[in-house]
C-alpha positions in Angstrom: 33.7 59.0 102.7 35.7 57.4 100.5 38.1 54.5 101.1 41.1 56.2 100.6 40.6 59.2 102.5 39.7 57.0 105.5 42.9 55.2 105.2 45.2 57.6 103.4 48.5 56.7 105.0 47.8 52.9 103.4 46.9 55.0 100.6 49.5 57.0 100.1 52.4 54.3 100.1 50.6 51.4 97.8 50.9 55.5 95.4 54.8 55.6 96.5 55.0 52.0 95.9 53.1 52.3 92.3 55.0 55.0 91.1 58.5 53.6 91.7 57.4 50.5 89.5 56.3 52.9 87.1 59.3 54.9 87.0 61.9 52.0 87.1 59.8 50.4 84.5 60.0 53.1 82.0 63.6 53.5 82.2 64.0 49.9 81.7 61.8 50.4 78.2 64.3 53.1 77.8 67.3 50.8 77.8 68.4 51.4 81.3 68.5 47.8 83.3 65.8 47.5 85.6 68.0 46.9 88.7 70.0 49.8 87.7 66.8 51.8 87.8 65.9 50.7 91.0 69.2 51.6 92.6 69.2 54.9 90.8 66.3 55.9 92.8 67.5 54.6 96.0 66.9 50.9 96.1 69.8 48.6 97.7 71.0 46.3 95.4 73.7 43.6 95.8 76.4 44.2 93.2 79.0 41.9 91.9 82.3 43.2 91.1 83.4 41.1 87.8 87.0 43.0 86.7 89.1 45.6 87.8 90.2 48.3 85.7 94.5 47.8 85.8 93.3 44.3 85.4 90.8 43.1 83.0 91.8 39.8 83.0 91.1 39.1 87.4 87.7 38.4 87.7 86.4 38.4 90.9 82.9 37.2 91.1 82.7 36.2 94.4 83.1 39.7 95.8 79.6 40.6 95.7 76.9 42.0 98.4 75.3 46.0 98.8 78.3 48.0 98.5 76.3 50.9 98.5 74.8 50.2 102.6 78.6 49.0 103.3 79.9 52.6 102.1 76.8 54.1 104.8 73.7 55.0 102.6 71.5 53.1 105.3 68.8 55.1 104.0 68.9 52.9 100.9 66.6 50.3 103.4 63.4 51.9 103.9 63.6 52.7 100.7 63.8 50.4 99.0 60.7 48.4 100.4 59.1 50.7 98.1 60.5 49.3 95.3 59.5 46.0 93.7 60.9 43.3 91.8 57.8 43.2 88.6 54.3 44.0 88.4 53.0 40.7 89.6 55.2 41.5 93.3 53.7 44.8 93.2 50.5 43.6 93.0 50.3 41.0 95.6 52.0 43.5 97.9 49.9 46.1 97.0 46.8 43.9 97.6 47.5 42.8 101.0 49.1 46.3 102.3 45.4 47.6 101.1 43.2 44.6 103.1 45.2 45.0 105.9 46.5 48.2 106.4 43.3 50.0 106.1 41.6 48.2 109.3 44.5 49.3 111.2 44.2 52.4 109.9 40.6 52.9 110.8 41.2 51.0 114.2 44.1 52.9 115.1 43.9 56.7 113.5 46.1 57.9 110.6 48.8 59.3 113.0 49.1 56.0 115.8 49.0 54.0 112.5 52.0 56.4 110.8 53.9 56.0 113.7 53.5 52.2 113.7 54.3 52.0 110.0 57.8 54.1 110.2 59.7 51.2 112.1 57.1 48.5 110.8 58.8 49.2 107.4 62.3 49.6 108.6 63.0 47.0 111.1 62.2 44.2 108.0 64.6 45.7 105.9 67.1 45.8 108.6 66.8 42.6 109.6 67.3 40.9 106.1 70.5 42.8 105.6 71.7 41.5 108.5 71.1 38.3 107.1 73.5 39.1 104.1 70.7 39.6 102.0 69.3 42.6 99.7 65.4 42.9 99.4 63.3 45.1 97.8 59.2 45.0 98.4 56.2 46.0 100.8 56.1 42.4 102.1 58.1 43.1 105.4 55.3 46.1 106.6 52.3 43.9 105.2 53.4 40.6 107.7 53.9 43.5 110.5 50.0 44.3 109.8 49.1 41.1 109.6 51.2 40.4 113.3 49.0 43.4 114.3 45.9 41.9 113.1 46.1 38.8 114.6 46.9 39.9 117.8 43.9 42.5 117.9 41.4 40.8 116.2 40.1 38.2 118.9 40.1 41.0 121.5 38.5 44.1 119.7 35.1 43.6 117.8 36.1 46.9 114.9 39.4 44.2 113.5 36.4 41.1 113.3 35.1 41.6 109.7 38.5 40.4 108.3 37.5 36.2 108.2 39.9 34.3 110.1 40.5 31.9 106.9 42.3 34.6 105.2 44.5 35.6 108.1 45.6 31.5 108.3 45.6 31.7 104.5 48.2 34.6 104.9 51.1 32.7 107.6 50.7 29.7 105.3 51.9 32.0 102.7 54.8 33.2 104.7 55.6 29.8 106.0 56.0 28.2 103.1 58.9 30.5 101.7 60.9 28.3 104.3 60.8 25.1 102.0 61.1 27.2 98.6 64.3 28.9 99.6 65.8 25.7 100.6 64.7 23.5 97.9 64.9 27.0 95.6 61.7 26.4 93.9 61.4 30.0 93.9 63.5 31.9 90.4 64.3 34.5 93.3 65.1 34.2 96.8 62.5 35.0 99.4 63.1 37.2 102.0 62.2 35.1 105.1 64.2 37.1 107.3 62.3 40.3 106.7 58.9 38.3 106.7 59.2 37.1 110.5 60.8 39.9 111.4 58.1 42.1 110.6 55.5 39.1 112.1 57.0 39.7 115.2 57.3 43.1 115.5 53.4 43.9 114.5 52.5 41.6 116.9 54.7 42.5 119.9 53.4 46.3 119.0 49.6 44.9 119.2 50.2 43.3 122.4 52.3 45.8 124.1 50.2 49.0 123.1 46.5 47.8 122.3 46.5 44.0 124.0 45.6 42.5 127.9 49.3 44.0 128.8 48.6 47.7 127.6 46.9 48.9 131.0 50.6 48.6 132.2 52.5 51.7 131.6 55.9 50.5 132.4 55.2 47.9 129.2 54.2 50.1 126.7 57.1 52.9 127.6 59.7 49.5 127.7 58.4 48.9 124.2 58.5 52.1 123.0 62.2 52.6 124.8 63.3 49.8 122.9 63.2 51.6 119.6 66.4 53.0 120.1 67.9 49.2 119.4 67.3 50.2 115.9 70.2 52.1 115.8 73.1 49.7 116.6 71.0 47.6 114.4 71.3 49.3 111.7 75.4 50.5 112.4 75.4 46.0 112.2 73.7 46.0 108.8 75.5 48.7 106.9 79.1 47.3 109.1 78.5 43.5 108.6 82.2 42.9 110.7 81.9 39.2 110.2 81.0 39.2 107.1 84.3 38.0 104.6 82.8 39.9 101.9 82.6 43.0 103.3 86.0 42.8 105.0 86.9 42.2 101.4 85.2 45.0 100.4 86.8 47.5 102.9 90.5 45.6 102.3 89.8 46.9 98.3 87.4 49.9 98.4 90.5 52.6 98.4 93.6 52.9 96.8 95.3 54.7 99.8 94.8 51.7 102.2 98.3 50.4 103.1 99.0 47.3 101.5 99.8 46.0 105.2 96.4 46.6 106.3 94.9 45.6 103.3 96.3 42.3 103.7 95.4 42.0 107.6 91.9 42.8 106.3 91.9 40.1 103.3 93.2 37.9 106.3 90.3 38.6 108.5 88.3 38.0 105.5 89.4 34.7 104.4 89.4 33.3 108.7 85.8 34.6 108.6 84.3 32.9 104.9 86.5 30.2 104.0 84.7 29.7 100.9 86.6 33.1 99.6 89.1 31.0 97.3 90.3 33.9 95.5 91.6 35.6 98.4 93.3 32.2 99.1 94.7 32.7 96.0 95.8 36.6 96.5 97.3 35.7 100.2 99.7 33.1 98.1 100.7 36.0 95.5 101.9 37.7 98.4 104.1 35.2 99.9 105.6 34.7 96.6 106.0 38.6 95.6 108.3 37.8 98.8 109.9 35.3 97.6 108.9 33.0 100.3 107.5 30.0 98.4 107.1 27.5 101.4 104.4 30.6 103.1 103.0 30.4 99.9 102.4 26.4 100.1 101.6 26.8 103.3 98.7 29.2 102.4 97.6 26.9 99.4 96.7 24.0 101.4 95.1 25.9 104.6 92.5 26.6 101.4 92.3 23.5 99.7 91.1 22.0 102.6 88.4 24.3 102.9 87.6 24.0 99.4 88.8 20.5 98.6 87.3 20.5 94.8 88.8 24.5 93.6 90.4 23.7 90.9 92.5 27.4 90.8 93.8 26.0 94.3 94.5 23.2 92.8 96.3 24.1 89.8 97.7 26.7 92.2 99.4 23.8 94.8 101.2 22.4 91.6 102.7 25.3 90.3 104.4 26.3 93.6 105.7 22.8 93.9 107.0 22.8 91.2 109.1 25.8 91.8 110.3 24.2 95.4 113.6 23.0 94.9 114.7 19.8 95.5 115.8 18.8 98.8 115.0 20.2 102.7 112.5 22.9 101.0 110.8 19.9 99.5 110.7 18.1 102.6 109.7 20.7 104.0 106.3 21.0 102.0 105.7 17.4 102.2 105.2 17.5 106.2 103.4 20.9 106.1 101.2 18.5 103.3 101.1 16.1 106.3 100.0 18.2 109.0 97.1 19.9 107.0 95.5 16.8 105.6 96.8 13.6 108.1 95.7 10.4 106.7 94.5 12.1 103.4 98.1 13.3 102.8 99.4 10.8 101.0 96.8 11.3 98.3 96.6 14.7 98.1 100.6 14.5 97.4 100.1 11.9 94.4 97.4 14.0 93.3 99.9 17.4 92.9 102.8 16.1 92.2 101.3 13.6 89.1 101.4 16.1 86.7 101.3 15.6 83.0 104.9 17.4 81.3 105.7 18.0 77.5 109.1 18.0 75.6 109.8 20.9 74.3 110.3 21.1 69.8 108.8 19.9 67.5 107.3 15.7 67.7 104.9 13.5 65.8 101.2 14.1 67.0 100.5 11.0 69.7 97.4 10.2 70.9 98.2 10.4 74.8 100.8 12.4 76.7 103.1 10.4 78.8 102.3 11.0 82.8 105.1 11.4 84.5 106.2 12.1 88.2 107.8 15.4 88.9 108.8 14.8 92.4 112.4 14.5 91.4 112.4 15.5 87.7 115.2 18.2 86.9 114.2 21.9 87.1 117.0 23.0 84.4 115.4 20.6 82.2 113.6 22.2 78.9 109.9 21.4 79.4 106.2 22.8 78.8 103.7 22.6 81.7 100.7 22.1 80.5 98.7 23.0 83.5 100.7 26.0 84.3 98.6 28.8 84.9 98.8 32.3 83.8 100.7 34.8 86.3 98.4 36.5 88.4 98.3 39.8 88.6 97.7 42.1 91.9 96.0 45.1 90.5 98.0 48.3 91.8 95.1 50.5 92.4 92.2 48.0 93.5 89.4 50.9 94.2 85.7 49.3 93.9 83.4 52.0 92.1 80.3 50.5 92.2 78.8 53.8 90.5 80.0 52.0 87.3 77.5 50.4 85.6 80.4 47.9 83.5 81.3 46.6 86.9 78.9 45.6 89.0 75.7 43.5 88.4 72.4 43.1 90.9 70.9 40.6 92.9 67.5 41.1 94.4 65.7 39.4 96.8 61.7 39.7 97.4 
């Protein structure tokens, strides 16, 4: 008998797994991007929104992450573990999935293996999307074989004739995507998350159902009763709630949302990722579209000292105090200034309000302009800010088509 009829479940997804690559592949010789072709047939990809249409000058890179999971095609997960980032990916995954796969196939039967395989590919991908992460690849089943197998293999005599070098060989391999991600030495980000996940679950399926504790009905139907925990997990990964992104995503995904709840959302956004300075940014335009400049102050400097070196926050600070007018509304700003940053106040306050002012009409070229202190200067006087930036503009029907190939760009991690 051959090989692949006495594993043909193994068989039959390293063929799935081939003839994605082959299909995304050809339609990137075509001209189509690669990660376009991938997400065409089915893949989850993280996209990055770069412009808006009313707009085209508000670039907003930092909105970024799987719209298509966070608008409920969950089914984009298993999926795309059959998709793969280049040949050299497939082939390793390939590879493994066939040296490992097939004893479990032949140790287990086609059908006990299918039904091992189903969640053994699912829960990985779930879990890394939880993490805030997109993956593509195999490598999430092939670590819940190799859980399996090393689990099994000191107990049943048919799982021996794999050496135990290359199963030690193998969780190296996995282990050391630990360092690479944080010292990125990898050109792509690994997906850890999946990897352990999948570790775990083969070998908490090996030990439950086949290992010393399977004689115990109550622990094999617990196990098997906790498969329906893959439900809420995967509501969590396709409704990331404390994720700012997303919360973005859903404050600017349709038109019709009230601007009042948009801007509870974008609020909720910005209190769960500080690190969102262009919402900062957008909360400000709001206050001023009110005409409350001091709410707008305040708002600048809750995000400058999250983000201490933005430059658009800023730039941002000194153009609003520079429309506060003289007196109390100055004051004012100073002790919100205060209360923010304490001891650091003083400094950030030399720091805004030292900002470099042009004459208006014609002069003689000089070779420096003169700094000057703006803290009292005269708002009806004639003058050119230098730094002032361009008005921002709130775009009046924000709706995020990621369907667009012009807008968005992918991210993948393996």
């Amino acid at each position: 008998m051959s090989p692949f009829r006495r594993a043909p479940v193994t068989a039959e997804c390293l063929i799935i797994c081939t003839a994605m690559w082959v299909i995304c592949a050809t339609r990137s010789f075509e001209g189509m991007r690669y990660g376009d072709a991938q997400r065409q047939w089915g893949a989850a990809v993280s996209l990055e929104i770069t412009s808006y249409d009313d707009a085209p000058d508000m670039v907003h890179r930092q909105l970024k992450g799987p719209f298509d999971l966070w608008a409920g095609e969950w089914w984009r997960m298993p999926v795309s573990a059959f998709h793969h980032g280049d040949l050299v990916h497939l082939l390793l995954n390939c590879s493994a999935a066939w040296m490992l796969g097939r004893r479990l196939e032949q140790r287990w039967g086609s059908l006990r293996y299918a039904l091992f395989l189903i969640p053994a590919i699912l829960i990985p991908m779930v879990a890394e999307t939880i993490s805030g992460n997109a993956a593509v690849g195999f490598s999430g089943a092939v670590c819940a074989m190799l859980g399996a197998l090393m689990v099994l293999q000191p107990q049943d005599p048919r799982t021996d004739d794999l050496p135990q070098e290359v199963i030690l060989f193998s969780l190296g391999f996995i282990l050391l995507g630990i360092p690479f991600n944080a010292l990125e030495l990898a050109p792509i980000r690994i997906a850890n998350t999946a990897h352990f996940a999948g570790l775990i679950y083969g070998g908490l399926t090996a030990w439950s159902c086949c290992g010393p504790v399977s004689r115990f009905l109550i622990v094999r139907a617990a196990f098997v009763a906790a498969h329906v925990l893959i439900l809420p997990a995967i509501w969590l990964a396709t409704h990331p709630i404390m994720n700012g992104r997303y919360l973005w995503y859903l404050a600017d995904r349709d038109a019709r949302v009230e601007p009042a709840q948009r801007e509870a959302l974008l609020k909720l956004a910005v209190e769960a990722d500080p690190s969102l300075t262009a919402l900062w940014l957008r909360l400000a335009d709001y206050r001023l579209a009110e005409g409350s400049t001091l709410a707008a102050w305040t708002v600048i400097m809750e995000g400058l000292l999250q983000n201490p070196s933005d430059t658009d926050l800023f730039d941002a600070a000194r153009a609003i105090w520079r429309r506060l007018p003289q007196g109390p509304e100055r004051e004012t700003a100073e002790a919100e200034l205060k209360r923010v940053f304490g001891d650091q106040a003083e400094a950030w306050s030399r720091q805004i309000r030292n900002t470099r002012l042009i004459a208006k009409g014609p002069r003689k070229s000089e070779p420096k302009t003169p700094e000057l202190d703006p803290k009292d200067f005269p708002l009806n006087q004639s003058i050119d800010l230098q730094w002032e930036p361009k008005p921002r503009v709130e775009p009046k029907s924000p709706v995020l088509d990621p369907d667009q190939p012009n807008s968005a760009s992918e991210g993948t991690t393996l």
